[in-house]
C-alpha positions in Angstrom: 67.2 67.5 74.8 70.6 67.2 75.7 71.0 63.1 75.3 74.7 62.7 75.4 74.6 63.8 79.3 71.7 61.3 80.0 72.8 58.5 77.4 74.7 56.5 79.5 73.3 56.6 82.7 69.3 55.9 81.1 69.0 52.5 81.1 69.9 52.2 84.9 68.6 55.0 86.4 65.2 54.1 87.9 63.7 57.8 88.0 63.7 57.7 84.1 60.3 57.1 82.1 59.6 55.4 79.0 59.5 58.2 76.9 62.5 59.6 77.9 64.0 56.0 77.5 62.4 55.1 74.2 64.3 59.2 73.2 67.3 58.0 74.3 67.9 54.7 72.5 66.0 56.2 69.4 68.4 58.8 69.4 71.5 56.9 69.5 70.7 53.9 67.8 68.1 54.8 65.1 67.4 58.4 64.4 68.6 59.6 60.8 68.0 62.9 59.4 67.9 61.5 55.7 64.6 58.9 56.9 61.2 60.1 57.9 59.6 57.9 60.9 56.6 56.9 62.1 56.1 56.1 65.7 53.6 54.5 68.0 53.6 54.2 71.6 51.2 52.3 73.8 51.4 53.7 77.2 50.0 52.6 80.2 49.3 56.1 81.3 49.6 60.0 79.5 53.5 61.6 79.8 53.9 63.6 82.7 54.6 67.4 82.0 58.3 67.0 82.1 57.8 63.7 79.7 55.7 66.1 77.8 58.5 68.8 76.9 61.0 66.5 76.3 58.9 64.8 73.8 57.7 68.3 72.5 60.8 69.7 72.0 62.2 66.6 70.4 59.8 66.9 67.3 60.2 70.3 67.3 63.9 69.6 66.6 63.0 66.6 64.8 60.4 67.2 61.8 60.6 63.2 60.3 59.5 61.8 63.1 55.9 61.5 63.5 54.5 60.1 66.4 51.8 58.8 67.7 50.6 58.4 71.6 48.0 56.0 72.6 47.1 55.9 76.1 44.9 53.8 78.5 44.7 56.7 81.2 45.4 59.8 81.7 47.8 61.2 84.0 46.1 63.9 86.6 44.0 64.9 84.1 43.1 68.3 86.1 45.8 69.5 86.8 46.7 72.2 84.6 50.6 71.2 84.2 49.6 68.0 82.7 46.7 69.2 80.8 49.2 71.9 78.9 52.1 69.0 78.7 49.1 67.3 76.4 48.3 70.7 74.7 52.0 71.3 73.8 52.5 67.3 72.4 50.0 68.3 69.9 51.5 71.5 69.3 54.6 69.9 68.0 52.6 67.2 65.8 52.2 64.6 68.2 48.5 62.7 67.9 47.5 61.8 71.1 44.7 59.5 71.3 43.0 57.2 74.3 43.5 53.2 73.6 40.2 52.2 71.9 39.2 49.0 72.7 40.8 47.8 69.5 44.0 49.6 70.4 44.2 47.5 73.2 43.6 44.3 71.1 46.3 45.3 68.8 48.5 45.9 71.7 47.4 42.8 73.4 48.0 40.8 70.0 51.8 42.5 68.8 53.8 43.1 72.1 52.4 41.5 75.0 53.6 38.1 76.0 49.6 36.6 76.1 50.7 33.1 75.7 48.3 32.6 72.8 45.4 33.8 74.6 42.5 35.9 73.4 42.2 39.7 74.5 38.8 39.8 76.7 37.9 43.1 77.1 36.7 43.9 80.9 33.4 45.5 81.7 32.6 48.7 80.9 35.5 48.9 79.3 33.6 50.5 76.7 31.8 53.1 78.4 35.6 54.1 79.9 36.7 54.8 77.0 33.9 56.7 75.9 34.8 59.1 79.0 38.6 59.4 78.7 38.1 60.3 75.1 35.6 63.2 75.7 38.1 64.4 78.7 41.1 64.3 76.2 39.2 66.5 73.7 37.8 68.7 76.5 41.2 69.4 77.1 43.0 69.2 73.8 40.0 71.1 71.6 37.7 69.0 69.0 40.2 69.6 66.7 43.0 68.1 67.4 
C-alpha cells in the first residue's frame, strides 16, 4: 500500500471505503513498529475485493497488527472475486466473523449515538445470522 500517494486526498475523496480510510489515518497517525495492535472493525457490510488486498497486504507487511472483521452482511457473497478477497483476509491473519447478535449489542452500546436507548434485536434476526455464518464458513473452510 502505497499511503503517502493516497494520504492527502483520503478524507475527501468520496470513492474511498472505510477500510481503506481507517489504513490511511492508522498509518499516519498511529502505526508503530515497536507496539503490537489489536483491531476491531464493525462493518456494515464484508470489504470488497480491492478492500480485501489492500487490507491483506497491509498485515502481510504489518505482523503487530491483528485484526479483527465483524460484519452484518456479506458483500456478493457468490461471486468468486469477493469470496477469494475473504479467503486471502484470512490468509494474512485477519478473523473474519459475522456480527452475532451480541456483536451488534456491543456495537449498538460503544459507538453508536442511541441516545440512551436499548438495542432491540429485529425478527429473525437470529435465524440471519445463523445463515450468514454457515455461508462465511462455506466459503472460508470450518477452520478458519
Amino acid at each position: 500500500m502505497d499511503a503517502g500517494n493516497a494520504r492527502e486526498t483520503s478524507w475527501v475523496h468520496p470513492s474511498y471505503h472505510a477500510e481503506l480510510r481507517f489504513l490511511l489515518w492508522f498509518c499516519k497517525d498511529i502505526l508503530s513498529p515497536d507496539k503490537d495492535f489489536q483491531v476491531t472493525w464493525y462493518l456494515s457490510w464484508s470489504p470488497c475485493p480491492n478492500c480485501a488486498k489492500w487490507v491483506a497486504d497491509f498485515l502481510a507487511a504489518h505482523r503487530n497488527v491483528s485484526l479483527t472483521i465483524l460484519t452484518a452482511r456479506l458483500y456478493y457473497f457468490w461471486d468468486q472475486k469477493f469470496r477469494n478477497g475473504l479467503r486471502r483476509l484470512c490468509e494474512e491473519g485477519a478473523r473474519v466473523a459475522i456480527m452475532s447478535p451480541q456483536d451488534y449489542e456491543t456495537c449498538w452500546e460503544d459507538f453508536v449515538w442511541n441516545e440512551g436507548r436499548n438495542f432491540r434485536p429485529w425478527y429473525n434476526m437470529g435465524r440471519n445470522y445463523q445463515f450468514l455464518a454457515s455461508t462465511l464458513e462455506e466459503i472460508l473452510g470450518p477452520h478458519s
